[in-house]
mmCIF file of the N, C-alpha and C atoms, coordinates in Angstrom:
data_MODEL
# 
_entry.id   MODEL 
# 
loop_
_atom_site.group_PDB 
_atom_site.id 
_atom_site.type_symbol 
_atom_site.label_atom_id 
_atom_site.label_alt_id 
_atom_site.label_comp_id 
_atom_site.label_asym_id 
_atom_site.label_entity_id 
_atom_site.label_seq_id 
_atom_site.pdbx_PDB_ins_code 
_atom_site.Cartn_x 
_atom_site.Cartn_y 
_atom_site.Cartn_z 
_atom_site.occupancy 
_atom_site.B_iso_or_equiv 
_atom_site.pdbx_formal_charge 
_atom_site.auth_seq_id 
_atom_site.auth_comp_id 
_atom_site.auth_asym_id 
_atom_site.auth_atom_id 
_atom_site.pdbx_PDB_model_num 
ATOM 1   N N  . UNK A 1 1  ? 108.941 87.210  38.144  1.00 0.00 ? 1  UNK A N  1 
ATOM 2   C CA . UNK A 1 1  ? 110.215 87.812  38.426  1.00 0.00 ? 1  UNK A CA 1 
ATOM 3   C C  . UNK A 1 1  ? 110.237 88.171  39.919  1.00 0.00 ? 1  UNK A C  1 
ATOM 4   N N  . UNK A 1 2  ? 111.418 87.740  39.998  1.00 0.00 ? 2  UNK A N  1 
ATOM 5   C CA . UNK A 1 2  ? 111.424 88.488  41.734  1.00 0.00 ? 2  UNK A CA 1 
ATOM 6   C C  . UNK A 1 2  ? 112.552 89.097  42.371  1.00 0.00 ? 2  UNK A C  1 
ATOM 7   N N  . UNK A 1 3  ? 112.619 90.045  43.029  1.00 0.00 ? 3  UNK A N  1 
ATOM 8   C CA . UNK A 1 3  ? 113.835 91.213  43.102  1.00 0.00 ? 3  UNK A CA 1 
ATOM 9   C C  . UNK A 1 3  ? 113.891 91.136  44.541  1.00 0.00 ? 3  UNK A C  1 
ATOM 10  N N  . UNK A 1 4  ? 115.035 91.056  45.382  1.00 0.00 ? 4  UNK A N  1 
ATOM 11  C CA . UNK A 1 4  ? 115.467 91.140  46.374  1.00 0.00 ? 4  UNK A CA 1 
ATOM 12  C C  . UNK A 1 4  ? 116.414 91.916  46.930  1.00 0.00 ? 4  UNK A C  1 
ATOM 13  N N  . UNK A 1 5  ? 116.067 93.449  47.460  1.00 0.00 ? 5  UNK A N  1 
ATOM 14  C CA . UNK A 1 5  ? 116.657 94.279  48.337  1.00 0.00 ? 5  UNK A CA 1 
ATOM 15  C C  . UNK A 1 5  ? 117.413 93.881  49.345  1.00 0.00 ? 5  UNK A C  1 
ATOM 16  N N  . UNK A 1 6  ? 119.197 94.168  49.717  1.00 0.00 ? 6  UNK A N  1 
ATOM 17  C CA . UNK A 1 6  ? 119.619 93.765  51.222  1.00 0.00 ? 6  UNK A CA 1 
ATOM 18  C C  . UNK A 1 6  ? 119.897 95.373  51.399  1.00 0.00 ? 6  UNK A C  1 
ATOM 19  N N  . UNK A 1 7  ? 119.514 95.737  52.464  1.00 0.00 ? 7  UNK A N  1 
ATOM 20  C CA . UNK A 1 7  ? 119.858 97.482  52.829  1.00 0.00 ? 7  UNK A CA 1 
ATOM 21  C C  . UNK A 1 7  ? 120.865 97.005  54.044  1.00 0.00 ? 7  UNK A C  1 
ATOM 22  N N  . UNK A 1 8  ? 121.950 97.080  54.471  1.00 0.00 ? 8  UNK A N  1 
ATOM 23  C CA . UNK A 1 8  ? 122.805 97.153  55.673  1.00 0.00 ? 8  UNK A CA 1 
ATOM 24  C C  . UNK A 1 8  ? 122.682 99.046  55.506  1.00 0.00 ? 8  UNK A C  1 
ATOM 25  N N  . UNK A 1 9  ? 121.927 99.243  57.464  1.00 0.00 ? 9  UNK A N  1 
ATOM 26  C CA . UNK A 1 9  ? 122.322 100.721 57.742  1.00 0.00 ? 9  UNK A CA 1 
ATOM 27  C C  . UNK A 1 9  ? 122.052 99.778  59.474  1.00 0.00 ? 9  UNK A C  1 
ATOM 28  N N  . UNK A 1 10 ? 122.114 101.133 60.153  1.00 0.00 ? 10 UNK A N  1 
ATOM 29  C CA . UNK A 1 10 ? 121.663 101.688 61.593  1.00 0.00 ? 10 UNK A CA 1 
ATOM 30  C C  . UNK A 1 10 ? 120.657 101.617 61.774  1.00 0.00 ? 10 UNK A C  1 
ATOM 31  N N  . UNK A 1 11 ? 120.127 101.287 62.906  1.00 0.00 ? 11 UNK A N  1 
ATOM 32  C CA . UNK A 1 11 ? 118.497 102.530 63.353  1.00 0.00 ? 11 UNK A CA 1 
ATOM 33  C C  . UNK A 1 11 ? 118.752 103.704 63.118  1.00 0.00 ? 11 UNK A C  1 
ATOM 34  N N  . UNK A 1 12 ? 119.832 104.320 63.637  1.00 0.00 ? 12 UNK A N  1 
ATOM 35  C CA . UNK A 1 12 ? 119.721 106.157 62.962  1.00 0.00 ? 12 UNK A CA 1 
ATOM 36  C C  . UNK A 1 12 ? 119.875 106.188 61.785  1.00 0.00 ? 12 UNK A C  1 
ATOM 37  N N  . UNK A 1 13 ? 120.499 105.427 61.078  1.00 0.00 ? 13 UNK A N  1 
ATOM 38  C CA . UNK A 1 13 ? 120.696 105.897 59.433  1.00 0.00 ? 13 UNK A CA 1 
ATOM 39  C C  . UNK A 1 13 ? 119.801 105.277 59.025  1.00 0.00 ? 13 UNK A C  1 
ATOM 40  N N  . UNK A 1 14 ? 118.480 104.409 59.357  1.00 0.00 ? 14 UNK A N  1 
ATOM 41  C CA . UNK A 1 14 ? 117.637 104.205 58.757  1.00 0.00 ? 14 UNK A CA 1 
ATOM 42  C C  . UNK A 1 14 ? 116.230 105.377 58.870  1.00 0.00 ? 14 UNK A C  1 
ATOM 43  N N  . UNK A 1 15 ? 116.389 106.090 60.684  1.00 0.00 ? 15 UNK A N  1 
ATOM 44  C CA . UNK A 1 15 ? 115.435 106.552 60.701  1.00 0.00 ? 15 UNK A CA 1 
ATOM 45  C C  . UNK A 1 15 ? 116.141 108.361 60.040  1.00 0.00 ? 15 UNK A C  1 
ATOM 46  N N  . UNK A 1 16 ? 116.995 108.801 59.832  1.00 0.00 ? 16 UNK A N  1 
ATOM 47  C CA . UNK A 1 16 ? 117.166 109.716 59.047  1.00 0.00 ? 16 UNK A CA 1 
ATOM 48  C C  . UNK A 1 16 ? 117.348 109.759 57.683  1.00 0.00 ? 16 UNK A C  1 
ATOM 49  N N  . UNK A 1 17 ? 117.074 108.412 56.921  1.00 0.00 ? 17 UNK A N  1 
ATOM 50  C CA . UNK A 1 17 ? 116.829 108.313 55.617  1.00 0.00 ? 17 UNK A CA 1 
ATOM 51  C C  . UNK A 1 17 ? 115.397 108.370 55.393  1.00 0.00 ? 17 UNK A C  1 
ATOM 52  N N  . UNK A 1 18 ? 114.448 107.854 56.798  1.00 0.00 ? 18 UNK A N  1 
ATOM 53  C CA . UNK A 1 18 ? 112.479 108.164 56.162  1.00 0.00 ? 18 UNK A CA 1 
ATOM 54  C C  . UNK A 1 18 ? 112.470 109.243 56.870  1.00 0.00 ? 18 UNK A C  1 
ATOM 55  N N  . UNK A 1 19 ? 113.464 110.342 57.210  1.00 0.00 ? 19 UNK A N  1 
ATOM 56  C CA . UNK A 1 19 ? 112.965 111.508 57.650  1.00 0.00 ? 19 UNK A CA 1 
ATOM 57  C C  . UNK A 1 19 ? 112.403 111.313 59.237  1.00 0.00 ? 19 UNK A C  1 
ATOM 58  N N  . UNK A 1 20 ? 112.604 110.565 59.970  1.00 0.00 ? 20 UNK A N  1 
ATOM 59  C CA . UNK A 1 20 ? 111.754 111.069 61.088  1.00 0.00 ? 20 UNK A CA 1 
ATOM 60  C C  . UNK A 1 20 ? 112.806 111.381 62.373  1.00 0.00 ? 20 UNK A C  1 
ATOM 61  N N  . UNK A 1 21 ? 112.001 112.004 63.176  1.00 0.00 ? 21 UNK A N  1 
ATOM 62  C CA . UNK A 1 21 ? 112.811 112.905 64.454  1.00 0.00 ? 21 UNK A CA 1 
ATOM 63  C C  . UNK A 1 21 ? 114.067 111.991 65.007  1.00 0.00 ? 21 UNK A C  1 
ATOM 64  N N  . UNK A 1 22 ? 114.825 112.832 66.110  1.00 0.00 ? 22 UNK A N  1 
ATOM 65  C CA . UNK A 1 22 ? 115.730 112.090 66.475  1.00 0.00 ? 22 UNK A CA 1 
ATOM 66  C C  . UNK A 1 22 ? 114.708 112.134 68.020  1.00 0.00 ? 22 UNK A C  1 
ATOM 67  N N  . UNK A 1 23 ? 114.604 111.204 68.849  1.00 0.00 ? 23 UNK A N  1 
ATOM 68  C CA . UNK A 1 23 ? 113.931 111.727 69.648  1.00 0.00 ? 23 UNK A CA 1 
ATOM 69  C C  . UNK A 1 23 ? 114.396 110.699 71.278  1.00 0.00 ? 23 UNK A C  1 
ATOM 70  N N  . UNK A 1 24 ? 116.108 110.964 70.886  1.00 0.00 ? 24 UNK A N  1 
ATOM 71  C CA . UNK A 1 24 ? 116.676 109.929 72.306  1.00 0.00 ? 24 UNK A CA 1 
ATOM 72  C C  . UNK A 1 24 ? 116.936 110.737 73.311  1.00 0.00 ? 24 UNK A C  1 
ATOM 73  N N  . UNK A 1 25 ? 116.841 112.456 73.013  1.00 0.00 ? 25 UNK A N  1 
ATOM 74  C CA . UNK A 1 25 ? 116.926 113.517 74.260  1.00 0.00 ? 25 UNK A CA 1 
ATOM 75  C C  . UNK A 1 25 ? 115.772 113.068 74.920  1.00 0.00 ? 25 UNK A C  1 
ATOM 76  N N  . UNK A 1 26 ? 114.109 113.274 73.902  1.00 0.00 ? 26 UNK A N  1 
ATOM 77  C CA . UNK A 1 26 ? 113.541 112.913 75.084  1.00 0.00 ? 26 UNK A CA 1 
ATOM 78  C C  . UNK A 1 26 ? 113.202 111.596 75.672  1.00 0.00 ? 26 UNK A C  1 
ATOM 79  N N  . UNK A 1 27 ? 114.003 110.377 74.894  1.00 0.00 ? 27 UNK A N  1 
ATOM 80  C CA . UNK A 1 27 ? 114.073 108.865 76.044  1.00 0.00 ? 27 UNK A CA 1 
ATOM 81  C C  . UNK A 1 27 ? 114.795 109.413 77.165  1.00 0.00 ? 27 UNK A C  1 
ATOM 82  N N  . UNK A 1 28 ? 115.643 109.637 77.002  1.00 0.00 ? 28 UNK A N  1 
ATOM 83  C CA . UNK A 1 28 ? 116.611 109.940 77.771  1.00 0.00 ? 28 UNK A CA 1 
ATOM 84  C C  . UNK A 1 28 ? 115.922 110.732 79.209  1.00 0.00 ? 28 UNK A C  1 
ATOM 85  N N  . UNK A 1 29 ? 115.307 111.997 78.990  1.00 0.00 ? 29 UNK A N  1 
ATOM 86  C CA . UNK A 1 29 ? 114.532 112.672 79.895  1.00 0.00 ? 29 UNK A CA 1 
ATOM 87  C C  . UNK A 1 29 ? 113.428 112.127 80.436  1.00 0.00 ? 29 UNK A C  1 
ATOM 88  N N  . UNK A 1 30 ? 112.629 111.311 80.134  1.00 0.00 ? 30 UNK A N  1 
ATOM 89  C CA . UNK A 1 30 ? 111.579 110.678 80.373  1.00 0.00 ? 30 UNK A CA 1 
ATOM 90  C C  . UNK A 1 30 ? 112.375 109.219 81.461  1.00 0.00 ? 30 UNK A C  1 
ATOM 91  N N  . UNK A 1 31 ? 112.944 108.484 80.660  1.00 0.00 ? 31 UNK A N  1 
ATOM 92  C CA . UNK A 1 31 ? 113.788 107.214 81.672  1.00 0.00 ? 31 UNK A CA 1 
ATOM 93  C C  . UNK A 1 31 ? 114.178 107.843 82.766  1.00 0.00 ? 31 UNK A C  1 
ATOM 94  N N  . UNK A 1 32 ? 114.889 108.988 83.001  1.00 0.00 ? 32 UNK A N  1 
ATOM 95  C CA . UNK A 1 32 ? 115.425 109.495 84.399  1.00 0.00 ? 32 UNK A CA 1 
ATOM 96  C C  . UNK A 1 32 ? 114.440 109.823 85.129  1.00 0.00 ? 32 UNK A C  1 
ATOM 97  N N  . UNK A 1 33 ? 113.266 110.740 84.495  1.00 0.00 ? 33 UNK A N  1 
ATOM 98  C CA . UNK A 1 33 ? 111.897 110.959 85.195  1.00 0.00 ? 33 UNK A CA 1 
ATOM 99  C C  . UNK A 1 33 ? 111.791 109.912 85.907  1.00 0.00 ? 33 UNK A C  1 
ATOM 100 N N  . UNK A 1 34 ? 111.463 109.145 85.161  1.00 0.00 ? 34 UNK A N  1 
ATOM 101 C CA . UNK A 1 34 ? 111.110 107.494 85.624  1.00 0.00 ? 34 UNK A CA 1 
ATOM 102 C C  . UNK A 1 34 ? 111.537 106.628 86.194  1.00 0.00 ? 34 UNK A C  1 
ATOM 103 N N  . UNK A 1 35 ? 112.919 107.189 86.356  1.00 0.00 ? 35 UNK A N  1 
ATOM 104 C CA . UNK A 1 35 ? 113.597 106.316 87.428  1.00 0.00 ? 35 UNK A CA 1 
ATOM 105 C C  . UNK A 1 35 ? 113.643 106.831 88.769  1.00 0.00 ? 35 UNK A C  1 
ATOM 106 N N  . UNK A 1 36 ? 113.573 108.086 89.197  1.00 0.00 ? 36 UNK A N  1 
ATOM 107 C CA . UNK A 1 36 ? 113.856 109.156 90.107  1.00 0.00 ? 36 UNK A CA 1 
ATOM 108 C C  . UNK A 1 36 ? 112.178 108.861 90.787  1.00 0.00 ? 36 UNK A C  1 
ATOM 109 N N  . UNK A 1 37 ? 111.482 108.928 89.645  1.00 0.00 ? 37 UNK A N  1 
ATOM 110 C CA . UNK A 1 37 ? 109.794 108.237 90.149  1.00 0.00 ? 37 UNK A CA 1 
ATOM 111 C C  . UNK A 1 37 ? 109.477 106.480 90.732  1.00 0.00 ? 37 UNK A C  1 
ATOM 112 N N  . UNK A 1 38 ? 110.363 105.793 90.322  1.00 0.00 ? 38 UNK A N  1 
ATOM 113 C CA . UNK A 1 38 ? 110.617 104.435 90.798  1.00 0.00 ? 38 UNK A CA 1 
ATOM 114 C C  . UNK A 1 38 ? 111.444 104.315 92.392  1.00 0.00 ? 38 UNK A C  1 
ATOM 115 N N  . UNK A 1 39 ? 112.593 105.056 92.618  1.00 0.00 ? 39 UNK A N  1 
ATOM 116 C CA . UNK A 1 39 ? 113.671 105.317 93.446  1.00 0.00 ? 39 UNK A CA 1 
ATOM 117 C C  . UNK A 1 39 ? 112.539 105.952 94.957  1.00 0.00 ? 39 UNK A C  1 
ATOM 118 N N  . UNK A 1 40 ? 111.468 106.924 94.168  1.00 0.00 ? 40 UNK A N  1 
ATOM 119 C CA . UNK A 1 40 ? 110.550 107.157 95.558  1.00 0.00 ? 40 UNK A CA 1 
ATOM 120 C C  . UNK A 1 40 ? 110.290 106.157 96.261  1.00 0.00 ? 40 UNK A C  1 
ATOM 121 N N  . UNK A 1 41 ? 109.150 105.437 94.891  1.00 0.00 ? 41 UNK A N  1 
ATOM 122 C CA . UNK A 1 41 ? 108.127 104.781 95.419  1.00 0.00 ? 41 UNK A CA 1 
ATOM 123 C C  . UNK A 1 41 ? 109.203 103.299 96.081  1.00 0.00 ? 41 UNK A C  1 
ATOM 124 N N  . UNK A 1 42 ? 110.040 102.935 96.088  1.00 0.00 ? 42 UNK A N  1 
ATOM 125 C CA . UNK A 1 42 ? 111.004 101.772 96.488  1.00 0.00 ? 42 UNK A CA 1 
ATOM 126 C C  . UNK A 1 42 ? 111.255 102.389 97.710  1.00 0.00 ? 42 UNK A C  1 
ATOM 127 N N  . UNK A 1 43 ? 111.436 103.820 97.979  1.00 0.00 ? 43 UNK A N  1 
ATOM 128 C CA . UNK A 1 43 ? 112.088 104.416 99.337  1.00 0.00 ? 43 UNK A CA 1 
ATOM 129 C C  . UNK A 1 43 ? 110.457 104.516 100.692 1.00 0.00 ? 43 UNK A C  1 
ATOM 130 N N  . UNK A 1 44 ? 109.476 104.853 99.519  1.00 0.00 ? 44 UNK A N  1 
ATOM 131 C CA . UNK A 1 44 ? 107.856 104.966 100.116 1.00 0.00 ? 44 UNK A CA 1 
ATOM 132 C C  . UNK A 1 44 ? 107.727 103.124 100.848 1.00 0.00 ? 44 UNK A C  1 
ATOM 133 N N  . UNK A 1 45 ? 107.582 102.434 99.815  1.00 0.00 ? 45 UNK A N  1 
ATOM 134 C CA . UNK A 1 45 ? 107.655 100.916 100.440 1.00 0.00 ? 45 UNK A CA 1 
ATOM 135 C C  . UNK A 1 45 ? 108.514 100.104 100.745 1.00 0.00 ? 45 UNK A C  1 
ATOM 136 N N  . UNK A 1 46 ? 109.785 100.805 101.764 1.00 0.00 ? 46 UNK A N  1 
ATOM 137 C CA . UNK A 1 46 ? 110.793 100.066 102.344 1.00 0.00 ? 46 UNK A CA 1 
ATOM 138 C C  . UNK A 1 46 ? 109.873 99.534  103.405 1.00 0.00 ? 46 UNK A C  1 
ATOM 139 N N  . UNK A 1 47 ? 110.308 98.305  104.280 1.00 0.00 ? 47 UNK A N  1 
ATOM 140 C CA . UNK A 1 47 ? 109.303 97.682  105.307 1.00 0.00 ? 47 UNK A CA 1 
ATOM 141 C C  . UNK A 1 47 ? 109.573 98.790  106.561 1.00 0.00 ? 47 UNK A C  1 
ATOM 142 N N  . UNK A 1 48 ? 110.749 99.081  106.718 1.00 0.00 ? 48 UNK A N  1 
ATOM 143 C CA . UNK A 1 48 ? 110.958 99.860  108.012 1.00 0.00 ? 48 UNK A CA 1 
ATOM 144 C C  . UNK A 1 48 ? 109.699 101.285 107.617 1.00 0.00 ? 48 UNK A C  1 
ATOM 145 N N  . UNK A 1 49 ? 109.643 102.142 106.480 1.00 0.00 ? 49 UNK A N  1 
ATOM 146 C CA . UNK A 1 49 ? 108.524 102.568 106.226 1.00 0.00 ? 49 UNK A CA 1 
ATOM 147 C C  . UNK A 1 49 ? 107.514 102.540 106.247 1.00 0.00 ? 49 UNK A C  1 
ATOM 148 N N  . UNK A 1 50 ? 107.059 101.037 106.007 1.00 0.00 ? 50 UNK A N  1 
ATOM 149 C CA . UNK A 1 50 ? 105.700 100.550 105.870 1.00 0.00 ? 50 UNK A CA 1 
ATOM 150 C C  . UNK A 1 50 ? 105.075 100.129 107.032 1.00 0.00 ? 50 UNK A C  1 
ATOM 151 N N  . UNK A 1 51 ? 106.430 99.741  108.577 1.00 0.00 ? 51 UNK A N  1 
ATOM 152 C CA . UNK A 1 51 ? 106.008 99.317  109.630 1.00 0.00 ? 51 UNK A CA 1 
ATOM 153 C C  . UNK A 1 51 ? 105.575 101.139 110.324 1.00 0.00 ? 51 UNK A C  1 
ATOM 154 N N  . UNK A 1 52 ? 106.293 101.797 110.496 1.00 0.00 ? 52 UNK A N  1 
ATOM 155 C CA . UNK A 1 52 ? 106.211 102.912 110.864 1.00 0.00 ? 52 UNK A CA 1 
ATOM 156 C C  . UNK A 1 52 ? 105.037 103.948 110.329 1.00 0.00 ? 52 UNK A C  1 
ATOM 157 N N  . UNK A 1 53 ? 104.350 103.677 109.311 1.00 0.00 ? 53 UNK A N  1 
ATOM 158 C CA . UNK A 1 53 ? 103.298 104.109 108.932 1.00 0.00 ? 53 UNK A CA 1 
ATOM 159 C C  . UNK A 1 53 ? 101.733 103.676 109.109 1.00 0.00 ? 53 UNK A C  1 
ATOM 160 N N  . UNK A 1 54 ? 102.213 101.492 109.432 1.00 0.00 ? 54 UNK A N  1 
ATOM 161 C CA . UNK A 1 54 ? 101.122 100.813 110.275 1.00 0.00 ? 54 UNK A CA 1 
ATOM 162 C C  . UNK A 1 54 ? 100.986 101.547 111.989 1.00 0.00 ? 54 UNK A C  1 
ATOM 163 N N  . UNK A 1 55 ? 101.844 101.543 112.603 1.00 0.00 ? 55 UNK A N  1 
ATOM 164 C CA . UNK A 1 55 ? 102.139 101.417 113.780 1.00 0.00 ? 55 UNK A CA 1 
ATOM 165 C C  . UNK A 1 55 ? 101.687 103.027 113.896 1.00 0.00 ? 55 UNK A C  1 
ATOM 166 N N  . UNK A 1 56 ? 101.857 104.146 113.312 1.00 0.00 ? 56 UNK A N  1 
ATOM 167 C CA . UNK A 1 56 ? 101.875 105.427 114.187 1.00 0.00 ? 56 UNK A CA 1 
ATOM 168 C C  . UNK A 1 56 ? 100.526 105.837 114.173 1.00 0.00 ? 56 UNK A C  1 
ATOM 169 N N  . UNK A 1 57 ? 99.299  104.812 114.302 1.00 0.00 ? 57 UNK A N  1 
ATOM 170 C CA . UNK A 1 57 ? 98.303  105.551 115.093 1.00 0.00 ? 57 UNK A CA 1 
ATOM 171 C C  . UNK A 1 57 ? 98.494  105.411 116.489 1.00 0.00 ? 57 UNK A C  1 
ATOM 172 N N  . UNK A 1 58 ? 99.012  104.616 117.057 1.00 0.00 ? 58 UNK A N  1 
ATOM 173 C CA . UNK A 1 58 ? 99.211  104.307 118.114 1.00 0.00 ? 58 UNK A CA 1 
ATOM 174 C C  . UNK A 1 58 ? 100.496 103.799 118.598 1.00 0.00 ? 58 UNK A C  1 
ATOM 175 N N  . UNK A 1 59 ? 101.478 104.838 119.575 1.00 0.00 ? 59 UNK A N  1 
ATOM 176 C CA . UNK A 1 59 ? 102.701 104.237 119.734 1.00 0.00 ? 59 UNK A CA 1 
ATOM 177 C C  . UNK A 1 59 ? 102.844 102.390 120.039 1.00 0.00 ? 59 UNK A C  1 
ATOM 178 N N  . UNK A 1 60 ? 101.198 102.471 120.933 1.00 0.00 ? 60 UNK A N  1 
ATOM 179 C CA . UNK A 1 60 ? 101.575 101.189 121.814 1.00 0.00 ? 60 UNK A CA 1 
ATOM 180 C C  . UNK A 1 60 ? 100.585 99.737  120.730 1.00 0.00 ? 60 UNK A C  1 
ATOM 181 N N  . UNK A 1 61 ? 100.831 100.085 119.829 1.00 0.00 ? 61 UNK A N  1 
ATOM 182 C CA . UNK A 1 61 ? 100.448 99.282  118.935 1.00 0.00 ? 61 UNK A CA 1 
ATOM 183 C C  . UNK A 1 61 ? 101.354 98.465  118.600 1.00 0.00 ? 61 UNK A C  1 
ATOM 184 N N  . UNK A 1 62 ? 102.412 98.654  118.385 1.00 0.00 ? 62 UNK A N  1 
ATOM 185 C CA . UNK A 1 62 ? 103.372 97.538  118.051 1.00 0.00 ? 62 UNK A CA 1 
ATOM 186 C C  . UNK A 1 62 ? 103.441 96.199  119.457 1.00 0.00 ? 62 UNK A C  1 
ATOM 187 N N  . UNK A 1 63 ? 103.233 96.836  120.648 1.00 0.00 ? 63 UNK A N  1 
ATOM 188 C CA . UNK A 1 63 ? 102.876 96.066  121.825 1.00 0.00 ? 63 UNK A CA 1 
ATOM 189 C C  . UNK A 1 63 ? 101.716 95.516  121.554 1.00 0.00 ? 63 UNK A C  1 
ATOM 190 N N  . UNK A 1 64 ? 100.918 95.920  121.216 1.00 0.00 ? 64 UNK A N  1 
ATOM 191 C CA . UNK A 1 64 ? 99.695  95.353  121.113 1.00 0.00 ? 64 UNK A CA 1 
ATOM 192 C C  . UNK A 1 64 ? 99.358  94.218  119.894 1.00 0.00 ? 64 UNK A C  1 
ATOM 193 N N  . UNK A 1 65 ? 100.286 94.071  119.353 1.00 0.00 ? 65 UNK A N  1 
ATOM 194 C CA . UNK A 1 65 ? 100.380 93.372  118.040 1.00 0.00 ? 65 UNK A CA 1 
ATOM 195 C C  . UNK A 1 65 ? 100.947 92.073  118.364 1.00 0.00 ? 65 UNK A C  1 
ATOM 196 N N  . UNK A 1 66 ? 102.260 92.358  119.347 1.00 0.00 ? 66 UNK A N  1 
ATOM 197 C CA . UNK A 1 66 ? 103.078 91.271  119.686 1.00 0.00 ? 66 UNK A CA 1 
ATOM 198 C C  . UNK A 1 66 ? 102.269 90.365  120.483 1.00 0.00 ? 66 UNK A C  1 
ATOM 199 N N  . UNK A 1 67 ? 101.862 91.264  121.383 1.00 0.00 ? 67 UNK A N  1 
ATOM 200 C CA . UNK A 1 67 ? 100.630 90.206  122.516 1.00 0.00 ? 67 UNK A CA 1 
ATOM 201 C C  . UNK A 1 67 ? 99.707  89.364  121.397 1.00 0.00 ? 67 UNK A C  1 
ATOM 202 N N  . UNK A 1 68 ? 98.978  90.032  120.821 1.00 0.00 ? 68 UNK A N  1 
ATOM 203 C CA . UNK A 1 68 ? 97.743  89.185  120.033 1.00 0.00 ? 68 UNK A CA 1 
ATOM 204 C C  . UNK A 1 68 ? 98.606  88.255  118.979 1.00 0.00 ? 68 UNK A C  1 
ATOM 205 N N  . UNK A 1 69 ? 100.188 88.178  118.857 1.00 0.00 ? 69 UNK A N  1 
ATOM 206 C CA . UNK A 1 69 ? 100.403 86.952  118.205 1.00 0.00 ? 69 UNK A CA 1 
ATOM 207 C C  . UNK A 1 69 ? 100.926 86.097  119.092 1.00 0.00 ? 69 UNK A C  1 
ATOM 208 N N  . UNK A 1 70 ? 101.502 86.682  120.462 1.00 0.00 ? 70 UNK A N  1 
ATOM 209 C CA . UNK A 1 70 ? 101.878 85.626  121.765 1.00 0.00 ? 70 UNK A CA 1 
ATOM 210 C C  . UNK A 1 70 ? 100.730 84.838  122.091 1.00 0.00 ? 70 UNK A C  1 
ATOM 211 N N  . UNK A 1 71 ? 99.072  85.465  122.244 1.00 0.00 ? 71 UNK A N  1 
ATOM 212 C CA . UNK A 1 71 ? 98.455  84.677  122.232 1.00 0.00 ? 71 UNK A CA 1 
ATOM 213 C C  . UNK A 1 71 ? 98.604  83.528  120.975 1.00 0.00 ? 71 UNK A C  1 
ATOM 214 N N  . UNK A 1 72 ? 98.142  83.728  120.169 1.00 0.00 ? 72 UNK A N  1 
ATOM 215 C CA . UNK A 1 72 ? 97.602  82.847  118.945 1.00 0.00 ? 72 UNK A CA 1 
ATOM 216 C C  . UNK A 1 72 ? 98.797  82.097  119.012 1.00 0.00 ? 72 UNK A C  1 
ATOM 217 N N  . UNK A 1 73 ? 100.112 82.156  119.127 1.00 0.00 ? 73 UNK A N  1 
ATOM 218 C CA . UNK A 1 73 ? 101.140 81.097  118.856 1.00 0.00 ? 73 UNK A CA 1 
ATOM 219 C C  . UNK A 1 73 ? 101.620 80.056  120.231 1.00 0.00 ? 73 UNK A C  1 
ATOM 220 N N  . UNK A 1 74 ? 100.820 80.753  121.373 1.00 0.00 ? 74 UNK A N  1 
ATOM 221 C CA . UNK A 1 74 ? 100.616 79.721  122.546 1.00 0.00 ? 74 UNK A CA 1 
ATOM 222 C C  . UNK A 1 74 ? 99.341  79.333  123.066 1.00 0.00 ? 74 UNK A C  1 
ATOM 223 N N  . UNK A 1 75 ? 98.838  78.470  123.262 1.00 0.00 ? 75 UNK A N  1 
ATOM 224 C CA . UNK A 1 75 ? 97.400  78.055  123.407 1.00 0.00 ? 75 UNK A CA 1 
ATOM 225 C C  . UNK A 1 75 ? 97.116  78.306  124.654 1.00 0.00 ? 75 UNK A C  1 
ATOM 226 N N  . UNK A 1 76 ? 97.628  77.777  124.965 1.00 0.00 ? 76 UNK A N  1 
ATOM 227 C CA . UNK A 1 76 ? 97.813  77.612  126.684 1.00 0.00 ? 76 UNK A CA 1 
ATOM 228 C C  . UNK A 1 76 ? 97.852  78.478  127.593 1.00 0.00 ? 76 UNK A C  1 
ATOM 229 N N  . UNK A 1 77 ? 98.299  79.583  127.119 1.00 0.00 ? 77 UNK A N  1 
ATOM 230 C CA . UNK A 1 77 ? 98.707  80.720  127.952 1.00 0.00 ? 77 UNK A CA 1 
ATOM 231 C C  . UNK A 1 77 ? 97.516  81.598  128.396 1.00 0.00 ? 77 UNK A C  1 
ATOM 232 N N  . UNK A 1 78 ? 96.662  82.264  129.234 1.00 0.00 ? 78 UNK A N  1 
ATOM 233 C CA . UNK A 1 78 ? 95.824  82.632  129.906 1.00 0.00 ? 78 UNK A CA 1 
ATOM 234 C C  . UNK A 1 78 ? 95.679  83.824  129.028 1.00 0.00 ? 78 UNK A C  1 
ATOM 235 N N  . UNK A 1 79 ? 94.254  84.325  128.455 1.00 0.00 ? 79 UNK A N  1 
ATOM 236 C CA . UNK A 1 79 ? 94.033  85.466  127.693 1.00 0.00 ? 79 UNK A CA 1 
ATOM 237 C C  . UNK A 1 79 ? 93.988  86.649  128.874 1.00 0.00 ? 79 UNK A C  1 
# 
């Protein structure tokens, strides 16, 4: 013999028929956490950030960077 159940509900009307929590306040609180924590770290590794954080041991480093690729991208040119 064989018996076949069709249940049409919700996710909520399924999960308040086995009794368990409602618990989309705290998705809800946690995703914004988490986005507000994403929104840093995207603002932490913008390039204009990331150049300005290479560069400030030394103002004249960014000069010094350009030269050592003027060398390497001209051969010719007198060290």
């Amino acid at each position: 013999m064989k018996v076949k159940f069709e249940v049409e509900c919700t996710p909520d009307e399924a999960r308040q028929f086995f009794g368990l929590p409602d618990v989309k306040p705290m998705q809800d609180a946690m995703m914004s956490k988490l986005e507000s924590q994403m929104t840093e770290a995207v603002d932490r590794f913008s390039p204009d950030s990331l150049l300005r954080s290479w560069f400030a041991f030394a103002p004249a480093g960014a000069d010094v960077m350009r030269d050592m690729f003027d060398r390497l991208t001209k051969p010719g040119r007198p060290s």
